[in-house]
N, C-alpha and C positions, 0 to 999 in steps of 0.2 A: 609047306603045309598042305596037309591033301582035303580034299573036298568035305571026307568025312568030318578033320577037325575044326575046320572053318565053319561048316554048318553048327555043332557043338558050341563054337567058342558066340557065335550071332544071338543061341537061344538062349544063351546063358546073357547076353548084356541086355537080349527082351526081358529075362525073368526079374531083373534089377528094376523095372518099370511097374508105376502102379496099376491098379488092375483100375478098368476102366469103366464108371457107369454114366448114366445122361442125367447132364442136371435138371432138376425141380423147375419148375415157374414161377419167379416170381412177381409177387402181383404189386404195383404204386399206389397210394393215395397221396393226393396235393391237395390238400385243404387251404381255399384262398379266402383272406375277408380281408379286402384295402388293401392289399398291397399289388396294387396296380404297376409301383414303380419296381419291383421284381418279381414278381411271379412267374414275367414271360422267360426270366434267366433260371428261373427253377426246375422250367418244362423241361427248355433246353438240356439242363444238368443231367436230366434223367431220359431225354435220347439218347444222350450219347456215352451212357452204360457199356461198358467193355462184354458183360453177359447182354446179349440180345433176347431170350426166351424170357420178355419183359410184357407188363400189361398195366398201364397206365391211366387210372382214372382221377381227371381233373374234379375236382370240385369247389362251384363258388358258391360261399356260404353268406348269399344276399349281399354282398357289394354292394356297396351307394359311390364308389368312385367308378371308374372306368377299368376295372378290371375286368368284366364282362367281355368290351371289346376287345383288350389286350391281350386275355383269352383265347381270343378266336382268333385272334390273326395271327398268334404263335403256332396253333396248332393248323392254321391252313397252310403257313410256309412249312411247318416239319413235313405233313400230308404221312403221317404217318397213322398204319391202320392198328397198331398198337396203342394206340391213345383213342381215349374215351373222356365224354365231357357232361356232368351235368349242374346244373344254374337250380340252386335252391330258393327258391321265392321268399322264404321267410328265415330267419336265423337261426340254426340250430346249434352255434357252439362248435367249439371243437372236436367232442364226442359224440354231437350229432351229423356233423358233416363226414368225421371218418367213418361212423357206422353206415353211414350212404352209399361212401364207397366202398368200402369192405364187402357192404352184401354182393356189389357187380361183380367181384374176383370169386375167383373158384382156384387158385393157388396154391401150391403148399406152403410158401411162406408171402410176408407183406410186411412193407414197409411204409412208413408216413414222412413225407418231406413236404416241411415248411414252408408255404410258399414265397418266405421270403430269403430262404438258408439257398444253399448250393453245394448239391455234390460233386467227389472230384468223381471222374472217370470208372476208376475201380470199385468204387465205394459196396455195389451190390456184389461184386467178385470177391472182395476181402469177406465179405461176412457169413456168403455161402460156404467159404473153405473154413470159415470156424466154428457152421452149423455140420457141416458134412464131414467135422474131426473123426478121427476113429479110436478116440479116447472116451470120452462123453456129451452123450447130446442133451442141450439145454434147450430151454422155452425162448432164449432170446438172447442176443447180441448188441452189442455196443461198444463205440468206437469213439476216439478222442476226438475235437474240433480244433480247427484255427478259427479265429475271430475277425472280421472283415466290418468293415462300417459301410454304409451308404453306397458307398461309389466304387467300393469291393478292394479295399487298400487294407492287406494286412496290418491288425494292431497285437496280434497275439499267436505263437504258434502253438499255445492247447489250452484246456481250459483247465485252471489251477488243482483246481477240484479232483479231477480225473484220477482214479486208480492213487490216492496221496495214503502216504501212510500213517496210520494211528501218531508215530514221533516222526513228526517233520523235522529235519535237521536245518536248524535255523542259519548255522555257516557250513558250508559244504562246497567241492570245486564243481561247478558244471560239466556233464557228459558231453564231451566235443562231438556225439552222435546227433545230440539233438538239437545242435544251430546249427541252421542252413545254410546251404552255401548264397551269396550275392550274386547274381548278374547284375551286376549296374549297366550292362549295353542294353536287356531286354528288361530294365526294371521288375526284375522275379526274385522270389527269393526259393532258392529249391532244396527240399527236405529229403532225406535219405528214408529208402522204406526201415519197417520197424513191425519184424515177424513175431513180436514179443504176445502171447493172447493168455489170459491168465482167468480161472474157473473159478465162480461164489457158486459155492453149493448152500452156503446159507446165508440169512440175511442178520443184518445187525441196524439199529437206528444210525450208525456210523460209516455204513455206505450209501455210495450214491453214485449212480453211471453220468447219464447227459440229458442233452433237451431232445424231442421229439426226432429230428432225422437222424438223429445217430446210432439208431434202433434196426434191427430186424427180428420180428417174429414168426412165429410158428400160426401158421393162421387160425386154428384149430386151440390156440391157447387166449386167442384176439376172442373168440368166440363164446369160451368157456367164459372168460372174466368180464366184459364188458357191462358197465352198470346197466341196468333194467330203463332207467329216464337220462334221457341225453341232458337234462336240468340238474339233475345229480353232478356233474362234471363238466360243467360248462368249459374250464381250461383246467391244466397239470395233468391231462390223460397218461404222458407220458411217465410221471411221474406215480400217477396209478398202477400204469402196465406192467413199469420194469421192478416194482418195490414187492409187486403182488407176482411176477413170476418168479424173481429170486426167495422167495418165503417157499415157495411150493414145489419149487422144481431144480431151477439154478440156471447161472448167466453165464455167459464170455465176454471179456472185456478182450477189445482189439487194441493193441495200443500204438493205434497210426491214425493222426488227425485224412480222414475221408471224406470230411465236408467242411463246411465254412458258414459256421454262423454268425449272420448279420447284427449288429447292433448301428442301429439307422435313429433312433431318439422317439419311433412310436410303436416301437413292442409293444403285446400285450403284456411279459414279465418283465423283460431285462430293459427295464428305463433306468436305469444308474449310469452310472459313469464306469470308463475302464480306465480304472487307476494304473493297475498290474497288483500285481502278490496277491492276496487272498482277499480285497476289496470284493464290496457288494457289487451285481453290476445291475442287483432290482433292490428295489426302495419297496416291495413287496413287504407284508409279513411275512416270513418263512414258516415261524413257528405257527400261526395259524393256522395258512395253508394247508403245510404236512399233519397237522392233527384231522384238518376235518378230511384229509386222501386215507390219513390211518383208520379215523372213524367209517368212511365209509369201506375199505377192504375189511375189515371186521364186521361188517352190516351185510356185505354181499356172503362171507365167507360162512357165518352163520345161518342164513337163509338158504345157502346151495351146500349145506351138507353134504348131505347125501348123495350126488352127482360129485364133489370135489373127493368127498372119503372113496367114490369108488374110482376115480379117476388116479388119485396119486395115496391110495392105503392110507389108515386110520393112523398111522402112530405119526405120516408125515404130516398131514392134517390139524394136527392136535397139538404140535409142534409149530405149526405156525399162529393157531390161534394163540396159543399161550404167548409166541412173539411178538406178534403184532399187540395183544394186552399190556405187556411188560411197553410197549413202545408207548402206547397212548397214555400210561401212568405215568412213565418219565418224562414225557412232553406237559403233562400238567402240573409239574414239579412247581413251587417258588421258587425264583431262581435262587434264593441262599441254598436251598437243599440241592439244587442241583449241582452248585458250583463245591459243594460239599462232599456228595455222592462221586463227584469228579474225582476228588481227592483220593478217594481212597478205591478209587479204580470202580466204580459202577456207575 
């Protein structure tokens, strides 16, 4: 082969390569209140992100335990200048503590990890490549969980709920992709990845993503929606965030457990039990709950008109309000009527 077609045959296996640009920033929030006894493994989680062009701001949200100091001496051994720390004197909640940190990031995207949850590794890498698709970009991502208790002992490899379909097939053989393999030398259990990422361009009262770290936003949509009083939303921000970008914009579901949420027995939600199958794992209302997160996306959505109609056009607009109405009507159904309305497919 001579020079010429060698060169030829090289530019042709570069043009087979994607074209190349620099990733975004993205920015952390660690919202901590008591949970002294993990918070310092949460920090941890989110140093040791596979993306480095990271920015980390701690937040404790008036602690009365010793998370304070278990704070500071995590971040003195990372000594890492990516990390940011600030000690809120009085309790603002969950939606007051992330809007504290939110204002330090200047990011194009952000994420909220639990201070008591734990990401794996890739967690911020899986979600940029399904923000940075080159199919369609949405307001926000989310990703499935495994379930870990206390002392970080797998009890669940995802969360039932996740991406389920309308007809659960109630006998069915299991995907031999989705049990892991055993180490019993290094007591692990390890899961095979899972490229699967699937688009809601709309929402319905019958989706639902995850809990707060399983999230990446557009931080420019954190901004736009955020309720006006951090007392408005004291907890389920998460539940706000991702119900009100899917109405307005649309989502990706990842579907590769990236983190591992704790159930430890003093949750603010998940104080239930893990049975498995579709058991509660909060003794919460739900149906409360989700009425007064709908009432209030219909409260914000009506008062920021005019900023929402010119951000995402009137006809999408106008379509979510009527959504989100249709949702708050059916949630205030008697249940005879609704297990009725079930019936016959509404």
């Amino acid at each position: 082969m001579d020079a010429l077609s060698h060169d030829r045959l090289n530019r042709q296996a570069e043009d087979q390569f994607m074209a190349s640009a620099k990733l975004p920033r993205v920015g952390v929030v660690i919202a901590n209140h008591n949970n002294a006894a993990y918070v310092g493994e949460a920090i941890v989680s989110a140093s040791r992100q596979t993306v480095r062009n990271v920015e980390v701001v701690v937040v404790d949200d008036a602690s009365t335990d010793c998370s304070d100091q278990i704070i500071r001496e995590t971040l003195a051994k990372l000594d890492d200048p990516r990390f940011r720390y600030i000690r809120l004197e009085t309790n603002r909640g969950q939606t007051g503590a992330i809007r504290c940190g939110v204002a330090e990031l200047s990011t194009p995207f952000v994420c909220f990890l639990d201070s008591d949850d734990v990401w794996y590794d890739n967690f911020i890498e899986r979600h940029l490549a399904a923000h940075l698709n080159a199919d369609y970009p949405v307001a926000f991502t989310y990703c499935d969980s495994h379930f870990i208790n206390g002392g970080g002992e797998l009890l669940a490899g995802t969360a039932w709920w996740f991406e389920l379909p309308r007809k659960h097939e109630q006998h069915r053989p299991i995907d031999p992709g989705t049990v892991p393999q055993i180490d019993p030398a290094a007591g692990r259990a390890q899961f095979a990845a899972n490229p699967t990422m699937t688009f809601h361009g709309h929402w319905t009262p019958y989706w639902s993503s995850n809990s707060t770290a399983a999230m990446m936003f557009r931080r420019d949509i954190v901004a736009l929606l955020l309720p006006d009083k951090d007392e408005q939303l004291p907890l389920y921000l998460d539940f706000y965030l991702s119900t009100f970008c899917v109405l307005i914009i649309g989502g990706i579901a990842v579907h590769e457990a990236l983190y591992a949420y704790r159930m430890h027995g003093k949750n603010k939600h998940s104080d239930g039990l893990m049975l498995g199958g579709a058991s509660q794992t909060s003794r919460k209302d739900w149906g409360g709950i989700s009425e007064r997160v709908f009432d209030l996306i219909l409260k914000v959505m009506l008062e920021r008109r005019e900023t929402l109609t010119a951000a995402i056009g009137g006809m999408r607009y106008d379509q979510a309000v009527n959504t989100i109405r249709f949702a708050i009507r059916r949630s205030r159904r008697k249940p005879w009527i609704g297990q009725l309305m079930a019936m016959v497919g509404l």
